[in-house]
N, C-alpha and C positions, 0 to 999 in steps of 0.2 A: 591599413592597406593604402599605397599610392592610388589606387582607384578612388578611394574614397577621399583622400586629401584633394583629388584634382573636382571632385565635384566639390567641396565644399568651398573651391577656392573660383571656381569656373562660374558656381553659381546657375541660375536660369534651367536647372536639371530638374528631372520629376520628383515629387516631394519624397522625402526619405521616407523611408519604415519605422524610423522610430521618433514620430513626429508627437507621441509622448499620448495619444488616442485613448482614450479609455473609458469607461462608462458605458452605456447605450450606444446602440446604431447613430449614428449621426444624421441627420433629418437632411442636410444636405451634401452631396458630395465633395470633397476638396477634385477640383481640377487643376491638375500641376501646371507649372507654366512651358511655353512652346520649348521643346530640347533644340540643341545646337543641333545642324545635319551634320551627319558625317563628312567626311575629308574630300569622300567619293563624289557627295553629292545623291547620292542613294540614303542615307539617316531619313527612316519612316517621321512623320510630324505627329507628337503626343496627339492626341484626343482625351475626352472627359475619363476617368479614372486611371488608378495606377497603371492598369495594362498597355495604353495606350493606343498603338499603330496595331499592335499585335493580334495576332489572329482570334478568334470570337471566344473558341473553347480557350485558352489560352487566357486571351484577357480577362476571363472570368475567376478562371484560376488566382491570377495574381493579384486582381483585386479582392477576390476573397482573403487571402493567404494576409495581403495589406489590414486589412478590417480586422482578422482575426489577431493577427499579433496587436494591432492597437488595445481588440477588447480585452486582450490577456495580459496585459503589460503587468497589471498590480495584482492577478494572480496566480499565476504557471512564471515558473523561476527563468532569470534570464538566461541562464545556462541551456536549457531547453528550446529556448525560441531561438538562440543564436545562428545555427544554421538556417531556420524561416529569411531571418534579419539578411545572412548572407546572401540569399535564393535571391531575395529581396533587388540586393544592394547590386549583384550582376545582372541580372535581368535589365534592371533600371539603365546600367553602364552600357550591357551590348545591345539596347533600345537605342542609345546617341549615336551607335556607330553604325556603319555602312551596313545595309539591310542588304546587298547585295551580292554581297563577298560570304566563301563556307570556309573556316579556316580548320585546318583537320590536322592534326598533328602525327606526328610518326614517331611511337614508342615501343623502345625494345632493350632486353638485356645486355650486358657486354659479348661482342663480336656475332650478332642474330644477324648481320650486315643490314642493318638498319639505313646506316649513311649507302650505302651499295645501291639499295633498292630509292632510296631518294636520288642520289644521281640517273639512275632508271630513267625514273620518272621524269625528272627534267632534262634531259636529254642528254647534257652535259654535266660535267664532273663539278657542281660547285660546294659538296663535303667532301672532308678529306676522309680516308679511308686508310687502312694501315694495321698491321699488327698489334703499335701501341696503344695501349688500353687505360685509360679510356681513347676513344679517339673525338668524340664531338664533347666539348666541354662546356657549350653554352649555346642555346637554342639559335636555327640557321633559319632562315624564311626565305620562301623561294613564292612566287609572285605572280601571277601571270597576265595582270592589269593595272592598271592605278590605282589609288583612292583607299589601300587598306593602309594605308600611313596609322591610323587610329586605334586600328586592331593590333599592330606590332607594339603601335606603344604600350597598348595596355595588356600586352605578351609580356614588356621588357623585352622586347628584342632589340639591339643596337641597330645603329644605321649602317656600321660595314658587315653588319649579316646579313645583310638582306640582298635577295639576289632575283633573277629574272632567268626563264627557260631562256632555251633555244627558239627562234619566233621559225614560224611558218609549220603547214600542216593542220589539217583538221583537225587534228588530234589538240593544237594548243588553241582554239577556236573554243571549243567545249569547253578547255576549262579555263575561260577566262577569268571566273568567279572565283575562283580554288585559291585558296591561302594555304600553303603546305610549309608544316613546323616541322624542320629536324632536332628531336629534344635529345639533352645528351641522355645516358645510361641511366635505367634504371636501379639498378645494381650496383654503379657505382660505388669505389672507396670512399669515396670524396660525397664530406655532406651537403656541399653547397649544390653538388651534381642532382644529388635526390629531391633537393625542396626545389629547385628551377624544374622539374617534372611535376612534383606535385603539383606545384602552385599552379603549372602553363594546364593542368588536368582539369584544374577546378573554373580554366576558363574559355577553354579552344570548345569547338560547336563539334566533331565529333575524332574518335581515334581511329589509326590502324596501329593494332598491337603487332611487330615483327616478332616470330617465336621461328629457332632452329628445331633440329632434330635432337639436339641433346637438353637442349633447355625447355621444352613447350612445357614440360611438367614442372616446372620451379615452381615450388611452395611458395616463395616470393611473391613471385607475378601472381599466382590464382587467390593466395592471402592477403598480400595487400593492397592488390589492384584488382582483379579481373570481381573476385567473388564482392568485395565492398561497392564498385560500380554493376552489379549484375541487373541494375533498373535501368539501367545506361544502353541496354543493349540494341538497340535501335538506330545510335550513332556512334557504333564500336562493330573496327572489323579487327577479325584476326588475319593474317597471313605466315603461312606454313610456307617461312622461305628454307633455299638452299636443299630443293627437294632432286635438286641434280645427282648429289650426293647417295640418293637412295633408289632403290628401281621401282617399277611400275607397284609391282606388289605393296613393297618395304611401305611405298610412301600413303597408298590407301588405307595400308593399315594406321602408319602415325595420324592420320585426317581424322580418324574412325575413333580414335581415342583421344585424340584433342577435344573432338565433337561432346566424348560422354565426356571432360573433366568439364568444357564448359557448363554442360549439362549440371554436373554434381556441385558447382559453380552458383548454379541457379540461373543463369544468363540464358534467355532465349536464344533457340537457334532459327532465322528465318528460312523457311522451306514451303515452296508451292505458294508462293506471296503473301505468304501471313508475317508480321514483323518480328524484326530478331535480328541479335547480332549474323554477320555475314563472316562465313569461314572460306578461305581459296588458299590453293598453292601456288606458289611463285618460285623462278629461281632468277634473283636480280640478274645473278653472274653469266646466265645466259639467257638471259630475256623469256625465257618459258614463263606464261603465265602473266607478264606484266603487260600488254596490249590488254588482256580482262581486266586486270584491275584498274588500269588508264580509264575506260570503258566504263566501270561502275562507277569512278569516282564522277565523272563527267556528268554519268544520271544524274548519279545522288547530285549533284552542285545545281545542276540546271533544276533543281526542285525547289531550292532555296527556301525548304523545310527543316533545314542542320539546324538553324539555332532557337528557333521553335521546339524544336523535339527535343533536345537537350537538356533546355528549361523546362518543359513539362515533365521531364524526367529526375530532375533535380527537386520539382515542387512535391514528383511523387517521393523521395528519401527523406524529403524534412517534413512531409506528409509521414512516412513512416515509425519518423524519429517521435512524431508528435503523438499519435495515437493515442498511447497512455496515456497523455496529459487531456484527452476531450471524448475518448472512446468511454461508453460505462457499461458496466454489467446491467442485461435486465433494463427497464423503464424506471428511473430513481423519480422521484418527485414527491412531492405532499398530498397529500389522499384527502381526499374529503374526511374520510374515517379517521385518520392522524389528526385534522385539525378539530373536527366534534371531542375528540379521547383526551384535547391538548383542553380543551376547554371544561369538560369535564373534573380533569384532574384540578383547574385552578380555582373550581367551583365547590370543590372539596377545602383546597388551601383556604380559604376566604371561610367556609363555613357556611354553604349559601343551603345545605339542605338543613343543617341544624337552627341557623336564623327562620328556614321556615318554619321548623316544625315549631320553633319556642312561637313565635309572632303567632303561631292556630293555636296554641296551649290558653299564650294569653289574652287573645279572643275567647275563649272559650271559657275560661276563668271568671273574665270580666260578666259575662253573659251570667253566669250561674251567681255570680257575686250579685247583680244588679237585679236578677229576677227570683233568687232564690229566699229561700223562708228563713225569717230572721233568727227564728231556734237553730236551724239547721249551722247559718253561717257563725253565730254565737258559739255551738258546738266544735265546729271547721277551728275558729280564733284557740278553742281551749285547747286544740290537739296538736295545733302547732308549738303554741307555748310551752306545751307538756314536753312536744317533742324537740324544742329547741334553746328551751331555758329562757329563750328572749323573746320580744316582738322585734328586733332590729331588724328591716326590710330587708338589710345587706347580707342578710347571713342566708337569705332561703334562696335568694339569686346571686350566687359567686361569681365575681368576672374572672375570666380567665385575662393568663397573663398577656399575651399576644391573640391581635385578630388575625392573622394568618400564621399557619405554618412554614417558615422560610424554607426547611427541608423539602419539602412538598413543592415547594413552586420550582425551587433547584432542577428535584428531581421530573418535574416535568418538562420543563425545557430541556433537562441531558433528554429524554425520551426521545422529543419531538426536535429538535437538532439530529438523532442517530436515523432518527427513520426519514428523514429530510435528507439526509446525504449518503444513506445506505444505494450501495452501487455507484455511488461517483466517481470519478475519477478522484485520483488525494489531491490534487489543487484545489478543484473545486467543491472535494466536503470538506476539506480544512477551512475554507472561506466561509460554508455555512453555518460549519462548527463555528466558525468565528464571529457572524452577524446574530447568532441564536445568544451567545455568551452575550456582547455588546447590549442585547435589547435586554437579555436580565438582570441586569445591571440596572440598580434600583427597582425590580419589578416588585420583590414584596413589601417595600416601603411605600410603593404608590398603590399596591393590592387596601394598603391598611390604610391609608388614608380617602382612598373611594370608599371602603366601608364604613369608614367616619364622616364621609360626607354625603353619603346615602341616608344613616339612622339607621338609630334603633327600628324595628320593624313593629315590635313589640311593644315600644316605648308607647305609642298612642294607636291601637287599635280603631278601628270604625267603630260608630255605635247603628246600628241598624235601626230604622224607622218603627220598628213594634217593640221595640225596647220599654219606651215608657206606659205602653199600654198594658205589657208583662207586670213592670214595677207597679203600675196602677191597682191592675188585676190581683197581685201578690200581696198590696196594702190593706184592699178590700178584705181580702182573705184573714190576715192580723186582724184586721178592725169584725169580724165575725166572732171570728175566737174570741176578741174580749167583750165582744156585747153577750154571746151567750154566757162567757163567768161571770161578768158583769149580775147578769139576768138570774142565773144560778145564784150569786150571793145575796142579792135582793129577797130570793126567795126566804135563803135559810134564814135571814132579817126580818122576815115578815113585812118588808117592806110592801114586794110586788106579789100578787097573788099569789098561790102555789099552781105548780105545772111544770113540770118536770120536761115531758118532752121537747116541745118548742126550745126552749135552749138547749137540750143535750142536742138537737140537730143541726140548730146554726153551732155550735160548736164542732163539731163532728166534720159540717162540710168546710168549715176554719180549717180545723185540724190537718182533712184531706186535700182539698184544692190547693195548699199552699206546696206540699209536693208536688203535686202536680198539674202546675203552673211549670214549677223549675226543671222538670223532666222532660214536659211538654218544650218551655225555650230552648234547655241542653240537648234535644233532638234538634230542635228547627235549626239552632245555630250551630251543625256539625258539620254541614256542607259548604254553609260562606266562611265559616273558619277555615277549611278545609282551603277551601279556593283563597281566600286571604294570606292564608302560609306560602301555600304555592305559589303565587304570585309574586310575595315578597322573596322566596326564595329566586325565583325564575330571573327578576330584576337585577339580583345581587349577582347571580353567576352570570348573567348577562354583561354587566358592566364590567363582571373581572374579567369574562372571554373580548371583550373589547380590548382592554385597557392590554391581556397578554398578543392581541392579534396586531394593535398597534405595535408593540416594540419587539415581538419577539417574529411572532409570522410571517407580517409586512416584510421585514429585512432578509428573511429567507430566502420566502421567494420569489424580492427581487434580484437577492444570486440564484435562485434557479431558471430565473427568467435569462441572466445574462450567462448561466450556461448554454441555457436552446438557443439560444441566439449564438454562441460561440460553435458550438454542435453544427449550426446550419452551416455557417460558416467554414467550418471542417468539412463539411461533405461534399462543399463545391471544390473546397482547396484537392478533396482526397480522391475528387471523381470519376471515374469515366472518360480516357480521354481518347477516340479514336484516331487513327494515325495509320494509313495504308505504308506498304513497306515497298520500294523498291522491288523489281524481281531480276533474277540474276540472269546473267549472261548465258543464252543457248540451253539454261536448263538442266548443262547436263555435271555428272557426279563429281567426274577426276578433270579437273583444269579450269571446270568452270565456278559463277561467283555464288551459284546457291548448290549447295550442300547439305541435304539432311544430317539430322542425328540419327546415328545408329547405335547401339546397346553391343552390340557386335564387336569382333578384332580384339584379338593382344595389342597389348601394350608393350609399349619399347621403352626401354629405361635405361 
């Protein structure tokens, strides 16, 4: 756009929209530098954020809207943000210019007497008027002060169209402020005719649409103008010219169904002071009706709310355009319950409950090994061999081939990725989806190496403090058994006396106490085994729900964080913006500038 070439070339302008912002809120604000004043001498002076000069609700707005397109730059497509960027980029433009001036344009189909009713208004004839069609072929500007030099130019309006009323009368007192644009046809044959409307649409501060009695219904106008601008309606009048032509009757009725197409339009209609587009009849041709609308434009100018409201109006469409992209179903986020279940699952991958249970086995082994009765364990040694052909250690403890399951950790992360961006808007679960992929990326190859740099749990067991008192106890036990066989062979030798019982009882309590000894430790040590497993297990899943909370959680959500942050952001852009409306001339139905809608009256076609 030539708007946008002139600041990049003029320089000293408030900082652009696409200053390339992204990441986090920024801890400090950028303060643009002081803008040029306008031509008038009226150009508001920037102040500290993008909004600038501009009014409070307003400035809020835009610097939201600013913040927000930075935070979204690298995730919501630029296609999407384009119109923000352009809200952006005029606002910024009609902030340099004359704060002063309302410039309001006058558009209308071929022969609505568009030019008729601007001659009207300025008193004399400076459009031509005429049967040939088109007859205005390039935007006219009529003036009725100094200093909107600025606003024409970035109209594109040439210097020999620019034109001046008739001076004198209260009537050009009031609207000294008024910049009034004659645009050619909207309808026109001719394409260059249609884009010099669109374009002067997407930049004048408010319209008056001229519609006849045969065209107010053009699919045209309520298709591709009235119904697309229907959030516009605040700085958009209709006028129902050339009502000469019809009678008193005829022409309440046409009003009565203009009213409902605006209606079905979506376009407010302002009635009893509430805001909304404004509907009146006029007959330029014979001045009926134009003293009221001289009259409302004059309010409206002297409020020098036009380009305020406009822009708020325009932040509300690329507020609507955006929704989708920051609106979400439901409350999306990470659950407490999602991140315990996210850790669970990688406590399984890793094996952290099977590490515990082997790590209490082999406690508990050892314990029966070290306190147990040497027949017993003798017995234990044969039944393995019986039952494994060998003594090779390796054959009764098989490693498996991997310490985690890589499917397992996959599948936990797709889980907690879908429930982390369930309800988001698609920009911002695809970015989650995206930081959740990112962090598993190497997750089970550093699962398997934390549990290789944890240990075996198993591998060295505690030995508990009454261990060797057991093993003591247990030896004592042996050493009875063989003093009573001892004592017993003696006999049958005639070595030691004879006496039978005294040995068969130290044998006997040989015999007995070395059971249980072993039964008596493999109780005692079922609960620190118990708690020993558990602990080594608790450690292991612990370290893995670390090690997935660093690369996989952490990066979530910090894009969940920088959607609430984007979110707040939307709701200042998308907010609430009060805005009293004008009220019309005398009040009353037929002639004057407020008009309700009614549901009521045929229609004329």
């Amino acid at each position: 756009m030539r708007e946008r070439e002139r600041e990049k070339e003029g320089g000293g302008g408030p900082e652009r929209w696409d200053d390339g912002l992204i990441a986090r809120r920024a801890a400090q604000r950028v303060v643009p530098e002081a803008s040029p004043v306008g031509e008038s001498g009226g150009g508001a002076e920037d102040s500290e954020g993008f909004g600038g000069s501009y009014g409070g609700g307003l400035r809020t707005r835009l610097d939201a809207l600013h913040e927000l397109v930075g935070l979204s730059r690298t995730r919501v497509e630029s296609d999407a943000l384009a119109e923000a960027g352009r809200v952006l980029d005029e606002a910024a433009a009609r902030q340099r210019l004359s704060s002063r001036h309302t410039v309001v344009a006058l558009a209308g189909a071929t022969g609505s007497g568009k030019s008729t009713l601007f001659n009207a208004l300025a008193g004399v004839a400076v459009s031509e008027t005429g049967l040939r069609r088109p007859t205005t072929s390039a935007p006219l500007a009529l003036t009725w002060s100094e200093g909107a030099a600025g606003l024409l130019d970035r109209l594109g309006v040439p210097g020999r169209l620019r034109r001046r009323p008739l001076a004198g009368g209260a009537a050009d007192a009031e609207l000294q402020s008024l910049v009034l644009i004659d645009l050619p046809d909207h309808d026109s044959a001719l394409t260059a005719h249609r884009d010099q409307v669109d374009r002067a649409l997407g930049l004048v501060d408010a319209v008056i649409w001229v519609v006849d009695p045969e065209k107010y219904a053009d699919a045209a106008l309520h298709e591709r103008y009235l119904r697309p601008l229907a959030g516009h309606a605040e700085v958009t009048f209709v006028v129902l010219n050339q009502i000469d032509r019809l009678g008193a009757e005829a022409a309440e009725l046409v009003l009565d169904d203009l009213r409902q197409l605006l209606d079905e339009d979506g376009m407010a209609l302002g009635e009893h002071g509430e805001p909304g587009a404004t509907v009146l009849p006029v007959s330029a041709l014979t001045g009926e009706g134009v003293p009221e609308l001289r009259e409302l434009l004059a309010r409206f100018v002297q409020e020098r709310t036009a380009p305020e409201r406009r822009i708020a109006a325009d932040i509300d469409a690329a507020a609507a355009k955006l929704r989708p992209s920051y609106v979400a179903d439901g409350r999306p986020g990470l659950g407490e319950r999602s991140r315990e279940q996210f850790a669970a699952r990688l406590a399984v991958a890793v094996g952290a409950q099977a590490a515990g249970e082997a790590a209490e086995r082999v406690w508990r082994r050892g314990a029966i090994r070290a306190c147990g009765s040497p027949w017993l364990r003798l017995y234990r040694w044969y039944e393995r061999r019986r039952a494994h052909g060998s003594t090779d250690p390796r054959l009764t403890s098989p490693v498996e081939d991997e310490l985690t399951a890589r499917q397992r950790v996959e599948q936990a992360v797709r889980i907690v990725a879908d429930e982390a961006s369930r309800g988001l808007p698609a920009p911002w679960a695809h970015a989650v989806r995206e930081a959740a992929t990112r962090g598993a990326e190497g997750l089970p190859e550093a699962l398997d190496e934390l549990t290789v740099t944890l240990g075996d749990p198993a591998a060295r067991p505690p030995r508990p403090a009454w261990w060797p008192a057991a093993v003591l106890a247990q030896a004592l036990m042996t050493l009875l058994q063989l003093f009573g066989a001892l004592w017993l062979v003696g006999q049958i030798l005639g070595v030691v006396e004879p006496g039978l019982l005294p040995p068969v009882l130290i044998m006997v309590a040989g015999i007995a106490g070395g059971p249980l000894i072993e039964w008596a430790c493999e109780s005692a040590v079922k609960g620190p085994a118990r708690r020993y497993g558990q602990e080594a297990g608790r450690k292991l899943a612990e370290a893995a729900a670390a090690c997935g909370r660093a690369r996989v959680l952490d990066p979530v959500s910090a894009e969940l964080l920088r959607y609430r942050e984007v979110r707040e952001q939307y709701a200042k852009v998308a907010g609430p913006r009060p805005s009293p409306r004008i009220v019309g001339v005398g009040g009353r139905r037929s002639g004057g500038a407020r008009l309700g809608a009614t549901r009521t009256g045929a229609r004329l076609r």
